[in-house]
C-alpha positions as CSV (number, residue, x, y, z in Angstrom):
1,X,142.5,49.8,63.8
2,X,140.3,48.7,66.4
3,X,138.2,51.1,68.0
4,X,138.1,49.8,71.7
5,X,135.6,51.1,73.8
6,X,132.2,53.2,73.3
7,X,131.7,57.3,72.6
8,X,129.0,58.9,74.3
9,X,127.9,62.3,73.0
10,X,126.7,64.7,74.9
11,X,126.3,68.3,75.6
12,X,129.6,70.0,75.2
13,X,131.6,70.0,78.4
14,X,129.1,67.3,80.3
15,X,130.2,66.4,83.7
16,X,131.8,63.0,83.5
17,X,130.8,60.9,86.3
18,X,132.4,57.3,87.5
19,X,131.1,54.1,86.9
20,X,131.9,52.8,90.4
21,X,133.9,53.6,93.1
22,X,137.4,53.1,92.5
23,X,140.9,54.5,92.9
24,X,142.5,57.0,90.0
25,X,145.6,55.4,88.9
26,X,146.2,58.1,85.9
27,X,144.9,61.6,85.3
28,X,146.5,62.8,82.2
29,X,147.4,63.7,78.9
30,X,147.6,60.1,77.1
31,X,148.4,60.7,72.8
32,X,145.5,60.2,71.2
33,X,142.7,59.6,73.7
34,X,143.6,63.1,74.9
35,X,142.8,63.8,79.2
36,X,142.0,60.7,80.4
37,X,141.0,59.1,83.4
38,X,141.4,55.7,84.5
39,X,140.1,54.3,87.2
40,X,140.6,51.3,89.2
41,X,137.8,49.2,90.6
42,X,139.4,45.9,92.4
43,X,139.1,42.8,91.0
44,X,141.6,43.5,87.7
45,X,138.3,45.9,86.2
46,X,139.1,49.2,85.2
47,X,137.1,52.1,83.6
48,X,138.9,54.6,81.2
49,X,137.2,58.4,80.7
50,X,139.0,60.2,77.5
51,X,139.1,63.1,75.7
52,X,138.1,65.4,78.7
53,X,138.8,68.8,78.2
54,X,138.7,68.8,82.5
55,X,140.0,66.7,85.0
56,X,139.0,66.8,88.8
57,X,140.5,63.9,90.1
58,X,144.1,63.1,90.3
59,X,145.9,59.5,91.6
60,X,145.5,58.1,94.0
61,X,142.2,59.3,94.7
62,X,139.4,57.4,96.1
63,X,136.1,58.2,94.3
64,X,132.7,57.0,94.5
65,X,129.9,55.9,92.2
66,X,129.0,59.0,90.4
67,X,131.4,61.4,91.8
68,X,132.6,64.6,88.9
69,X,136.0,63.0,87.3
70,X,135.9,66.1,84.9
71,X,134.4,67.7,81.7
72,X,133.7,66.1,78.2
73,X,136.0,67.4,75.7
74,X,138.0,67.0,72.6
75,X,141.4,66.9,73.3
76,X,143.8,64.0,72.0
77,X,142.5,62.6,68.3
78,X,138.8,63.5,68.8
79,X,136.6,64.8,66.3
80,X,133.9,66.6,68.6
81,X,132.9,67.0,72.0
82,X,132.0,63.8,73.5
83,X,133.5,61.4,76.1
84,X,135.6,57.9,75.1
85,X,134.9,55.1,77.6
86,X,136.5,51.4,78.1
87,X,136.1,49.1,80.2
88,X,138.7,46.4,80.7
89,X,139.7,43.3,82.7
90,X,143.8,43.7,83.3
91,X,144.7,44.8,80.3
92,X,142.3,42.7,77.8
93,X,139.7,45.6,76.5
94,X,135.8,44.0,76.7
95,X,132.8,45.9,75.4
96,X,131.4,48.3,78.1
97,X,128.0,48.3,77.3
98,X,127.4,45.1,78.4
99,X,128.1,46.1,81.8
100,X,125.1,48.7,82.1
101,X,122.8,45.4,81.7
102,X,122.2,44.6,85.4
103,X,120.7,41.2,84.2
104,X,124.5,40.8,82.1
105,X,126.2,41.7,85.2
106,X,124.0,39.1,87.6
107,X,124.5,35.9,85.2
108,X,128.1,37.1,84.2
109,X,129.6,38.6,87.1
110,X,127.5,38.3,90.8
111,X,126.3,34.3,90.4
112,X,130.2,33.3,88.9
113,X,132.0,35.5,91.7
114,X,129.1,33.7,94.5
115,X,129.9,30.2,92.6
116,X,133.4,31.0,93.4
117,X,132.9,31.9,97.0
118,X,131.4,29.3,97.9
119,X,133.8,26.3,96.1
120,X,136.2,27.9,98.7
């Protein structure tokens, strides 16, 4: 099975922080990723936060870059403390880590969405 997403270890109950500001569409128990977070960032991204053995947020919230979501944790089908995150555009799973390159985001994101803005 694919493994979608990245894990991040950590100390044991790290405070899990969001990757932009965003609205919390789910704050729950999902099977096997456990508590889980997701949050949604406009533009059909979204950022998922499993595992967490604390939640803070519920939907409908508004957060903010780098607000508390919860705690790190291993609940669901987790073999250790540590957090599960995804990224994802709609509902197509793409590999986080490129998006904590700001030189990935400028040629792949900010000069395609400006491109765009101005053909308009």
């Amino acid at each position: 099975q694919t493994h979608y997403g990245i894990d991040i270890a950590g100390l044991a109950k790290m405070p899990i922080k969001a990757a932009n500001d965003g609205v919390v569409i789910f704050a729950e128990y999902l099977g096997i990723y456990g508590n889980c977070v997701l949050i949604d960032h406009g533009g059909h991204v979204y950022t998922m936060y499993a595992h967490l053995s604390q939640m803070d947020v519920s939907p409908g919230q508004t957060v903010s870059k780098g607000q508390d979501l919860g705690r790190s944790g291993n609940t669901g089908m987790a073999g250790g403390d540590h957090l599960h995150y995804a990224t994802y555009i709609s509902d197509i799973p793409v590999e986080p880590s490129e998006w904590f390159d700001p030189a990935w985001l400028q040629t792949r994101i900010d000069d395609i969405y400006k491109d765009f803005k101005s053909a308009e």
